[in-house]
PDB file of N, CA, C and O in Angstrom:
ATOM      1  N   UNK A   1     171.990 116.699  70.978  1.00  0.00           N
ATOM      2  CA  UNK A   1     171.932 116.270  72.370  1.00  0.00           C
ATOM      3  C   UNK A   1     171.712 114.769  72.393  1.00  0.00           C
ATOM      4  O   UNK A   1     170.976 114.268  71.543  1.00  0.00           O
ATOM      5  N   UNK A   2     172.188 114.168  73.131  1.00  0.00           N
ATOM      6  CA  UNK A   2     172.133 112.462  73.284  1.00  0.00           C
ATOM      7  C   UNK A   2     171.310 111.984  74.668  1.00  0.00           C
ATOM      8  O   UNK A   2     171.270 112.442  75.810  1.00  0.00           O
ATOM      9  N   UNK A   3     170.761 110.997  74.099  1.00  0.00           N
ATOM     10  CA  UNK A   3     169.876 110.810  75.445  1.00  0.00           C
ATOM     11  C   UNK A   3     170.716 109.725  75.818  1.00  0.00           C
ATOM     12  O   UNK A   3     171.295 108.874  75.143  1.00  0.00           O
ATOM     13  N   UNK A   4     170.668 109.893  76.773  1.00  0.00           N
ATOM     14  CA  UNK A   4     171.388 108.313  77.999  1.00  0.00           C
ATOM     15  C   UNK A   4     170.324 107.567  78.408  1.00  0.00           C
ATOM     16  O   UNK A   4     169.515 108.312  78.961  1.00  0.00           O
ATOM     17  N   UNK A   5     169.903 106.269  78.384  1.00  0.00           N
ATOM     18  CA  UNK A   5     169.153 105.048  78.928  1.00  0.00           C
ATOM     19  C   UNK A   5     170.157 104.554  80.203  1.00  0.00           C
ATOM     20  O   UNK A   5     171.361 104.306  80.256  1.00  0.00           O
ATOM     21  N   UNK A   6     169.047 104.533  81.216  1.00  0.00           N
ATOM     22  CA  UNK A   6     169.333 103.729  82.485  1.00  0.00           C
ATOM     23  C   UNK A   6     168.672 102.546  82.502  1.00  0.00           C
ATOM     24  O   UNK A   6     167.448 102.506  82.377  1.00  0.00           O
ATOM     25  N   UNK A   7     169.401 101.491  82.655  1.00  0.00           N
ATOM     26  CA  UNK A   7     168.563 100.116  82.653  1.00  0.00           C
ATOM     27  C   UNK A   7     168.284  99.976  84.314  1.00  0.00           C
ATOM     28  O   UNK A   7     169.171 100.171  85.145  1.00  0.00           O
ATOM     29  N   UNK A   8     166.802  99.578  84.672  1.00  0.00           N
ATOM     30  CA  UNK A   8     166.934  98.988  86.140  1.00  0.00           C
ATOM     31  C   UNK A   8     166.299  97.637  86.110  1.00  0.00           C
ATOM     32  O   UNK A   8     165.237  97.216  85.651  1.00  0.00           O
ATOM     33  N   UNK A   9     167.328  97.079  86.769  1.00  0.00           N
ATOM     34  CA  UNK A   9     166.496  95.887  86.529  1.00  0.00           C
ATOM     35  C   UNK A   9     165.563  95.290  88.039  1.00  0.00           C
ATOM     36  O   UNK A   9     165.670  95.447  89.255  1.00  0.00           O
ATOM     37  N   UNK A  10     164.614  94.521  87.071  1.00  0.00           N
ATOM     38  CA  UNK A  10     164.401  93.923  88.151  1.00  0.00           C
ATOM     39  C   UNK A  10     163.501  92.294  88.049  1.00  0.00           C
ATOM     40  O   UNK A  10     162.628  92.062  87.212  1.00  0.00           O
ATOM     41  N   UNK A  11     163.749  91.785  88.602  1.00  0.00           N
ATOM     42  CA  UNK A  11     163.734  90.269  88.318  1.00  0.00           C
ATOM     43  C   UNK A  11     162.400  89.751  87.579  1.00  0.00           C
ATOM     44  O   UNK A  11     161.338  89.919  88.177  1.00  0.00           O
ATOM     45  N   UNK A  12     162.392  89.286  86.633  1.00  0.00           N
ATOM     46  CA  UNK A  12     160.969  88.702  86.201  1.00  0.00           C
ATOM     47  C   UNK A  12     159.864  88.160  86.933  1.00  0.00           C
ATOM     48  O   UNK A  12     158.717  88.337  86.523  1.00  0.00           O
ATOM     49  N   UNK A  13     160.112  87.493  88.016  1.00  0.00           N
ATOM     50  CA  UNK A  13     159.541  86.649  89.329  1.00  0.00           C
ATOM     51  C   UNK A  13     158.773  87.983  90.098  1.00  0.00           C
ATOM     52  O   UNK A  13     157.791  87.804  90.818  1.00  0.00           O
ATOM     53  N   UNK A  14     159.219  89.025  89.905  1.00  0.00           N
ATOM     54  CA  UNK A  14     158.173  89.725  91.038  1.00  0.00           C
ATOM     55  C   UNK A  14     157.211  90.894  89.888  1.00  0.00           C
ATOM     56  O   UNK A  14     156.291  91.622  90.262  1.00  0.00           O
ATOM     57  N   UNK A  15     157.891  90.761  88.085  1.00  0.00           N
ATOM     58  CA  UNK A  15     156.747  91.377  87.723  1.00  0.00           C
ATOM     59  C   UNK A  15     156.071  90.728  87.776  1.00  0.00           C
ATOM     60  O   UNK A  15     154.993  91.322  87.806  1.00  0.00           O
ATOM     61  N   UNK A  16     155.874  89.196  87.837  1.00  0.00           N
ATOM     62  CA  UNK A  16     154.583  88.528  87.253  1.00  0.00           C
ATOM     63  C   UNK A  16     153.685  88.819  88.332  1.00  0.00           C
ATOM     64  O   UNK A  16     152.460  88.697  88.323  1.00  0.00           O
ATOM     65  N   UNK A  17     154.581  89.300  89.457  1.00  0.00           N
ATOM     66  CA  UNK A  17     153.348  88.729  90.597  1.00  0.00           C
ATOM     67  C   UNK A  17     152.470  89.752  90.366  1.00  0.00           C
ATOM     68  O   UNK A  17     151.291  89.579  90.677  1.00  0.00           O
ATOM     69  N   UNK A  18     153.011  91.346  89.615  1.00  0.00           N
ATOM     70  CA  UNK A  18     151.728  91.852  89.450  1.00  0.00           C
ATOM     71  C   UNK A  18     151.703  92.781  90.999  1.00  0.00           C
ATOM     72  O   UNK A  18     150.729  93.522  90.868  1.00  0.00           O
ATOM     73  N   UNK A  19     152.279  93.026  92.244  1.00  0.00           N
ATOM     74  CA  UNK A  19     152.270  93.687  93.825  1.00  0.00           C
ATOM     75  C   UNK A  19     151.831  94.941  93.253  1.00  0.00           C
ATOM     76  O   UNK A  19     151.738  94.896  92.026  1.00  0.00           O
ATOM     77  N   UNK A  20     151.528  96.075  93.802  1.00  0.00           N
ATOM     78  CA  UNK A  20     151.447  97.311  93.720  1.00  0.00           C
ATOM     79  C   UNK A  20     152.803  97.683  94.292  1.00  0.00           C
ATOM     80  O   UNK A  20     153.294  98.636  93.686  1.00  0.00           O
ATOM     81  N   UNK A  21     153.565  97.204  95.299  1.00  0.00           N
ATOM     82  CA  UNK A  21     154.714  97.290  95.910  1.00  0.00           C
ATOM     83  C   UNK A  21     155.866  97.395  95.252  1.00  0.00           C
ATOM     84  O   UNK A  21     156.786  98.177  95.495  1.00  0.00           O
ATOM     85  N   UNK A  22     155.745  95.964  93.762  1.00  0.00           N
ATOM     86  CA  UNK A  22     157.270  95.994  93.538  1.00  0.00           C
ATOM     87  C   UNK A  22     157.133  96.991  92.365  1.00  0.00           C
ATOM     88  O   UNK A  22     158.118  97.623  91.982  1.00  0.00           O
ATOM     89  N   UNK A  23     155.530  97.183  91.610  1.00  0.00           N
ATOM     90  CA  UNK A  23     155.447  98.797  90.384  1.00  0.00           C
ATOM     91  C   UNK A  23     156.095  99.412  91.195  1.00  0.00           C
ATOM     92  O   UNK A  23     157.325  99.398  91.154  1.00  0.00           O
ATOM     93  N   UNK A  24     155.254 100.243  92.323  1.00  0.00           N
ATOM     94  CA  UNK A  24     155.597 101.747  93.024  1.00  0.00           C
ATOM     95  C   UNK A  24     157.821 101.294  93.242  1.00  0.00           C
ATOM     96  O   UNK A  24     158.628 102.044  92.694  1.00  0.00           O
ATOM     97  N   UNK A  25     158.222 100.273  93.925  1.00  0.00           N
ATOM     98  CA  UNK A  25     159.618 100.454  93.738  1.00  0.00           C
ATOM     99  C   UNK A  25     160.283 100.452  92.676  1.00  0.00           C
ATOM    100  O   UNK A  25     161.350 101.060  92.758  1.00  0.00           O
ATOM    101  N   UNK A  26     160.058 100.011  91.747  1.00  0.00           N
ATOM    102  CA  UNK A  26     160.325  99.585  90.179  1.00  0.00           C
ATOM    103  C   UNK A  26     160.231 101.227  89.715  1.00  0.00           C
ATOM    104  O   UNK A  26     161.240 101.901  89.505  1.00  0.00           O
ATOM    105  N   UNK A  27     159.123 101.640  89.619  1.00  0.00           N
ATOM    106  CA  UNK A  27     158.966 103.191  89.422  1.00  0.00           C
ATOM    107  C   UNK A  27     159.829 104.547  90.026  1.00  0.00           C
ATOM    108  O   UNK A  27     160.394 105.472  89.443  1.00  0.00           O
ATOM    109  N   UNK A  28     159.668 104.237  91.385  1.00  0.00           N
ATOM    110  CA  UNK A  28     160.688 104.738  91.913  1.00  0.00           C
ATOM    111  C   UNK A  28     162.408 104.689  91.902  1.00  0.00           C
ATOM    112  O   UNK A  28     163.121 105.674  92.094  1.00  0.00           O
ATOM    113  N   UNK A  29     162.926 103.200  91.610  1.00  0.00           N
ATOM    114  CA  UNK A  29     164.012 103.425  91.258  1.00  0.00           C
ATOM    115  C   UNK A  29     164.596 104.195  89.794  1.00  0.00           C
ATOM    116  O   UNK A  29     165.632 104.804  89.529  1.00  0.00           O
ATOM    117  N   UNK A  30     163.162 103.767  88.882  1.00  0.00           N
ATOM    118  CA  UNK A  30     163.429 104.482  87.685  1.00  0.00           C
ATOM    119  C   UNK A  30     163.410 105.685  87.528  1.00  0.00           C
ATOM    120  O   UNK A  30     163.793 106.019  86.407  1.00  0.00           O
ATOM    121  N   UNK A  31     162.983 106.887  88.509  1.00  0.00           N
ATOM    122  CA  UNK A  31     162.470 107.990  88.734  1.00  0.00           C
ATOM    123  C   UNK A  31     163.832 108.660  89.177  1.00  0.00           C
ATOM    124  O   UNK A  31     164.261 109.736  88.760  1.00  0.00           O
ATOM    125  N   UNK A  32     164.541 107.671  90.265  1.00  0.00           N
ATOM    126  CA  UNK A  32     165.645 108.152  90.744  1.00  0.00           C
ATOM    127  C   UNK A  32     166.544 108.090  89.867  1.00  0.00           C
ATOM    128  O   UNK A  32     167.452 108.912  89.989  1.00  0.00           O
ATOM    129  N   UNK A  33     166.591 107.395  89.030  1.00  0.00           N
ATOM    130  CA  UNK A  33     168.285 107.721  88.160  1.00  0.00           C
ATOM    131  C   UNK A  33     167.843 107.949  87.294  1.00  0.00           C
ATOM    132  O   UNK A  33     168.498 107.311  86.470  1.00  0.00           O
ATOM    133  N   UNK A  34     166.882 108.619  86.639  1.00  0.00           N
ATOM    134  CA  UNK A  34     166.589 109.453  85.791  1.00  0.00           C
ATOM    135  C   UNK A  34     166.926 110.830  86.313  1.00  0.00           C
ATOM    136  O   UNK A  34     167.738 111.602  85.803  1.00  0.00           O
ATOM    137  N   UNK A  35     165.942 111.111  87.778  1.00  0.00           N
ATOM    138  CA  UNK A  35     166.210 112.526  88.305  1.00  0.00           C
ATOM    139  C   UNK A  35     168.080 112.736  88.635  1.00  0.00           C
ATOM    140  O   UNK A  35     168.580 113.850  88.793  1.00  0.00           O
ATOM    141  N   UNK A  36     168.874 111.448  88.684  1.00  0.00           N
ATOM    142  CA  UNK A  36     170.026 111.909  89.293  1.00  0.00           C
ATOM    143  C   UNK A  36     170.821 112.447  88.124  1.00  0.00           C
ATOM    144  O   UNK A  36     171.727 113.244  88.371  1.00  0.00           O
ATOM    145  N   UNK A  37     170.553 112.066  86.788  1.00  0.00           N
ATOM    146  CA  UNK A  37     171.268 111.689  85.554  1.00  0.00           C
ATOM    147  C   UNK A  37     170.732 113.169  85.229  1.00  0.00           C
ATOM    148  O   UNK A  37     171.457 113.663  84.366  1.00  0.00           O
ATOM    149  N   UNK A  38     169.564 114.164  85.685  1.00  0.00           N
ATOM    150  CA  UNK A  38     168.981 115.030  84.995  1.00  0.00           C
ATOM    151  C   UNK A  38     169.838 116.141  85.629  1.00  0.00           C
ATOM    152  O   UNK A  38     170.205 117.112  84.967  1.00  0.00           O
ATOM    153  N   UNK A  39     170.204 115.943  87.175  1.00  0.00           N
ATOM    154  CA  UNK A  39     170.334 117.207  88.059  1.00  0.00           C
ATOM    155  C   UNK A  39     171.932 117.168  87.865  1.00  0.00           C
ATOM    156  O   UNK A  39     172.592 118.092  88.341  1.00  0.00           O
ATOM    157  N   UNK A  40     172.706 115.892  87.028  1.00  0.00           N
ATOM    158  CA  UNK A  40     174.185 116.187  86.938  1.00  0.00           C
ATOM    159  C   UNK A  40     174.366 116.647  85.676  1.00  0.00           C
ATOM    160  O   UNK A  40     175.359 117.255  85.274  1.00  0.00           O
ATOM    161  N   UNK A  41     173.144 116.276  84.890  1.00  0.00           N
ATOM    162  CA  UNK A  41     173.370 117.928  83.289  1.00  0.00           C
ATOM    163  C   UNK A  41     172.982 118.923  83.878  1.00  0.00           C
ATOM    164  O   UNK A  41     173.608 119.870  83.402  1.00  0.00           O
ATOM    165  N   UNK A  42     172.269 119.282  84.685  1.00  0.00           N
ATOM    166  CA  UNK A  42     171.911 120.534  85.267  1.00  0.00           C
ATOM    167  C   UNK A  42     173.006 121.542  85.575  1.00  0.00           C
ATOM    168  O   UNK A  42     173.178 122.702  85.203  1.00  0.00           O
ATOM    169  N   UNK A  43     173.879 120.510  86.591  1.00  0.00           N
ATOM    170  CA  UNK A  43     174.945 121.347  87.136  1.00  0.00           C
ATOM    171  C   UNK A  43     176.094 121.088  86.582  1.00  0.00           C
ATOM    172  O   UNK A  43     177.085 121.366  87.257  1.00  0.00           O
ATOM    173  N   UNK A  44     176.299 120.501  85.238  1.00  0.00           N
ATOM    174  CA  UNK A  44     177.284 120.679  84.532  1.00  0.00           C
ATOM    175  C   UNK A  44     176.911 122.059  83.540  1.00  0.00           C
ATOM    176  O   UNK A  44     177.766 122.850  83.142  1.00  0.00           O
ATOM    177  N   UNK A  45     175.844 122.127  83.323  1.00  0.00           N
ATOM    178  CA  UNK A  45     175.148 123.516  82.260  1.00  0.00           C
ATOM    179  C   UNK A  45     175.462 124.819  83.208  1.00  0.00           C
ATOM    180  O   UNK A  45     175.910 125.912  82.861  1.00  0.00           O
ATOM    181  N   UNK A  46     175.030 124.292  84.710  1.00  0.00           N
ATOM    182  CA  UNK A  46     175.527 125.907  84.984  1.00  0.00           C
ATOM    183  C   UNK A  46     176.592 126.034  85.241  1.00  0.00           C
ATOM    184  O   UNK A  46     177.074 127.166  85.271  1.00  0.00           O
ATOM    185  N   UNK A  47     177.448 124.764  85.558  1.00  0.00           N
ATOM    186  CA  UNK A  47     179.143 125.284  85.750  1.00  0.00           C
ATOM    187  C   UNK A  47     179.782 125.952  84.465  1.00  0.00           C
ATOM    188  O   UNK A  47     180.674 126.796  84.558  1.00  0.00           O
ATOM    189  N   UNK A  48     178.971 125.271  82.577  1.00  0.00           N
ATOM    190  CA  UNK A  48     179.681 126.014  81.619  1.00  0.00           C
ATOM    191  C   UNK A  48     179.422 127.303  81.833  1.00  0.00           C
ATOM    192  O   UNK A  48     180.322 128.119  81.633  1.00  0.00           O
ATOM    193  N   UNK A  49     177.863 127.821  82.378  1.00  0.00           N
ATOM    194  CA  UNK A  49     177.652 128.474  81.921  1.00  0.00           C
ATOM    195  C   UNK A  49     178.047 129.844  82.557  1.00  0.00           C
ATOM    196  O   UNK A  49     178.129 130.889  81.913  1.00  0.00           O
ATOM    197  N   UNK A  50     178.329 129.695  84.164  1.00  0.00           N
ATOM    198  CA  UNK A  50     179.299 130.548  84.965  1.00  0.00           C
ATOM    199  C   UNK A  50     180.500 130.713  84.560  1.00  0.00           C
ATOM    200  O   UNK A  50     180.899 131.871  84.684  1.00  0.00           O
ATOM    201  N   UNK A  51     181.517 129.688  83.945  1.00  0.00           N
ATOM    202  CA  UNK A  51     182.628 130.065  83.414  1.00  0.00           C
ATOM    203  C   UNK A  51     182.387 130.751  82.429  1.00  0.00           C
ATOM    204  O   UNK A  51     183.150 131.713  82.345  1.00  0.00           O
ATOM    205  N   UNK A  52     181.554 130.667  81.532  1.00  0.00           N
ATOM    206  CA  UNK A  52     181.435 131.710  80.280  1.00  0.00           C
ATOM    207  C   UNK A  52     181.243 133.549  80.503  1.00  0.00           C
ATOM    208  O   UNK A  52     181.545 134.572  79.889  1.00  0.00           O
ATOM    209  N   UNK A  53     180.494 133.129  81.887  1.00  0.00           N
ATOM    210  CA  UNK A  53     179.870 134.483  82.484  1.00  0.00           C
ATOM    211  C   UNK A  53     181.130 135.048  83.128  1.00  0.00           C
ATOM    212  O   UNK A  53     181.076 136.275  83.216  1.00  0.00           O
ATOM    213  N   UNK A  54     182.174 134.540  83.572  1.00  0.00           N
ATOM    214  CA  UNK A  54     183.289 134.977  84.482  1.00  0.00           C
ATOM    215  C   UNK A  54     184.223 135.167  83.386  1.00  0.00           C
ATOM    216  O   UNK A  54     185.284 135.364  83.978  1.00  0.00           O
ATOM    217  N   UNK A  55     184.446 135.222  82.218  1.00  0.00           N
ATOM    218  CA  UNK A  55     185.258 135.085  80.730  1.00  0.00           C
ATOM    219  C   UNK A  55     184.879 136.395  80.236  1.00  0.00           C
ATOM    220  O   UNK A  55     185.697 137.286  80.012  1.00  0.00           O
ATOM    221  N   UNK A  56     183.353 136.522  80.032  1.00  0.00           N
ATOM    222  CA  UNK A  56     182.697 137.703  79.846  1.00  0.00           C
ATOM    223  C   UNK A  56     182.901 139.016  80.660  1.00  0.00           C
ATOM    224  O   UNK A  56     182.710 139.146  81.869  1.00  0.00           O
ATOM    225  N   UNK A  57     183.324 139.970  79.776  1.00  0.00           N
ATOM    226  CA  UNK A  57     182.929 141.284  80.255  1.00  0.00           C
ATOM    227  C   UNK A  57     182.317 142.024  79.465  1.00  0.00           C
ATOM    228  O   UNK A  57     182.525 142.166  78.260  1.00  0.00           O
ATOM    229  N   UNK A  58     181.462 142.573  80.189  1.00  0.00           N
ATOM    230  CA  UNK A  58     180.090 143.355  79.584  1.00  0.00           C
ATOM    231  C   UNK A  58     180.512 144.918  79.095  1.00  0.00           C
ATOM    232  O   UNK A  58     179.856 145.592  78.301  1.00  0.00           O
ATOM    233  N   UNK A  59     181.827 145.355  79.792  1.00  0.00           N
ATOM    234  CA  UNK A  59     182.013 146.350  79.767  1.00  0.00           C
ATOM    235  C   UNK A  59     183.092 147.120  79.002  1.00  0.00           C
ATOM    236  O   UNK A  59     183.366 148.299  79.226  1.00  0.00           O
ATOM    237  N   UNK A  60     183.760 146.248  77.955  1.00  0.00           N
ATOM    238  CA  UNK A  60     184.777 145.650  77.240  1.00  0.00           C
ATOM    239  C   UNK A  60     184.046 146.932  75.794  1.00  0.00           C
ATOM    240  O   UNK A  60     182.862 147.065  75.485  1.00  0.00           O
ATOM    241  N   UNK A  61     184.855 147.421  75.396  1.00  0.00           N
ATOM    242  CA  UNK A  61     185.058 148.371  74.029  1.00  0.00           C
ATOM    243  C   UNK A  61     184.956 147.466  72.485  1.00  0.00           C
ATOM    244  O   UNK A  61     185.646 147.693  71.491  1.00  0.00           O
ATOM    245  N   UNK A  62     184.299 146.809  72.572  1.00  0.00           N
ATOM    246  CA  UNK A  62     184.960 145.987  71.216  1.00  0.00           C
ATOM    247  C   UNK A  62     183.849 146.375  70.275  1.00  0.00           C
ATOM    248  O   UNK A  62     182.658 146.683  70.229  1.00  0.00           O
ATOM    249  N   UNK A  63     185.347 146.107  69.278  1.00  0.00           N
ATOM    250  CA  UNK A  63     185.179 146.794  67.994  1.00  0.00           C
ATOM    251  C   UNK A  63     185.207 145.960  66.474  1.00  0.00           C
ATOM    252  O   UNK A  63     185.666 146.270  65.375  1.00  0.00           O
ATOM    253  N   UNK A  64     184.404 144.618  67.042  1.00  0.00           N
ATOM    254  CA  UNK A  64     184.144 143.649  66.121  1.00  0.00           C
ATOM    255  C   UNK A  64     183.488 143.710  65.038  1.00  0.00           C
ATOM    256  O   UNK A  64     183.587 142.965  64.063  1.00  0.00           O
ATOM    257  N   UNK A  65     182.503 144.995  65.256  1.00  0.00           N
ATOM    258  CA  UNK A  65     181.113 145.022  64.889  1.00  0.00           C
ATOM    259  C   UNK A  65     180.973 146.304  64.335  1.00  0.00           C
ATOM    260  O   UNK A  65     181.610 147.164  64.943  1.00  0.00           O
ATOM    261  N   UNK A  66     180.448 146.620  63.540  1.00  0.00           N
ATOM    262  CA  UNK A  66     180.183 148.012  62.856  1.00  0.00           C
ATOM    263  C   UNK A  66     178.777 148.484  63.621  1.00  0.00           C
ATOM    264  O   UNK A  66     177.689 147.918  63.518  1.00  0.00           O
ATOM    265  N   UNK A  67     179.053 149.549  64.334  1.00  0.00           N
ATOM    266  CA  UNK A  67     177.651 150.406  65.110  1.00  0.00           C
ATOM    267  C   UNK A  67     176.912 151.131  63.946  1.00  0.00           C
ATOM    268  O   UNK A  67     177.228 151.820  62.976  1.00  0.00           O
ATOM    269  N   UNK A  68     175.595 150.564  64.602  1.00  0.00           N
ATOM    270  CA  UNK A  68     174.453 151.711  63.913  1.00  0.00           C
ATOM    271  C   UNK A  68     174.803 152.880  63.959  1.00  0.00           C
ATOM    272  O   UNK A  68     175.595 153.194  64.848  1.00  0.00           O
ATOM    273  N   UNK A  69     174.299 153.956  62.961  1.00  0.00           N
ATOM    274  CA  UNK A  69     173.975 155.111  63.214  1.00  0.00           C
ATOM    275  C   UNK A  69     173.022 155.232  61.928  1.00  0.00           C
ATOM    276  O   UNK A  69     173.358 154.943  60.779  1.00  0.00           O
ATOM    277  N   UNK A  70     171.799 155.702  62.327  1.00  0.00           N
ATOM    278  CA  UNK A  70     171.372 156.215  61.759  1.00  0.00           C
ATOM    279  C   UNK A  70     171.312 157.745  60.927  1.00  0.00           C
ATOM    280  O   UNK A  70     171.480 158.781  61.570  1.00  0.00           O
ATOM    281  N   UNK A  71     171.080 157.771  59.580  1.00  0.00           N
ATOM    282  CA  UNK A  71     171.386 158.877  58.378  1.00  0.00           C
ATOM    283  C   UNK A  71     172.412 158.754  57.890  1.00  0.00           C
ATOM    284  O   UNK A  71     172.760 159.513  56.985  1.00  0.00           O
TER     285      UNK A  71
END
């Protein structure tokens, strides 16, 4: 699995100042494209994973496999 880095930038001039304002936005923008970057693997995992499920039949005879029987 590969991790993706989002750069946000934001200008040197307002970390120094040190605001509680420009952390909490600074934080928040980083929060957001992390969460956006998280919820579009999300719904790429369940789109594979519905096509796999719609491919699948559960009810299918196959005879890939050698069945137990016991004795």
């Amino acid at each position: 699995m590969t991790t993706q880095q989002t750069v946000v930038s934001v200008p040197l001039e307002l970390l120094k100042s040190k605001t509680i304002t420009v952390l909490v936005d600074s934080f928040q923008a980083a929060f957001t494209a992390t969460y956006d970057e998280e919820r579009s693997r999300k719904e790429q995992a369940r789109c594979r994973l519905l096509a796999e499920l719609t491919v699948c039949d559960p009810f299918t005879n196959s005879t890939e496999y050698e069945e137990y029987r016991p004795g």
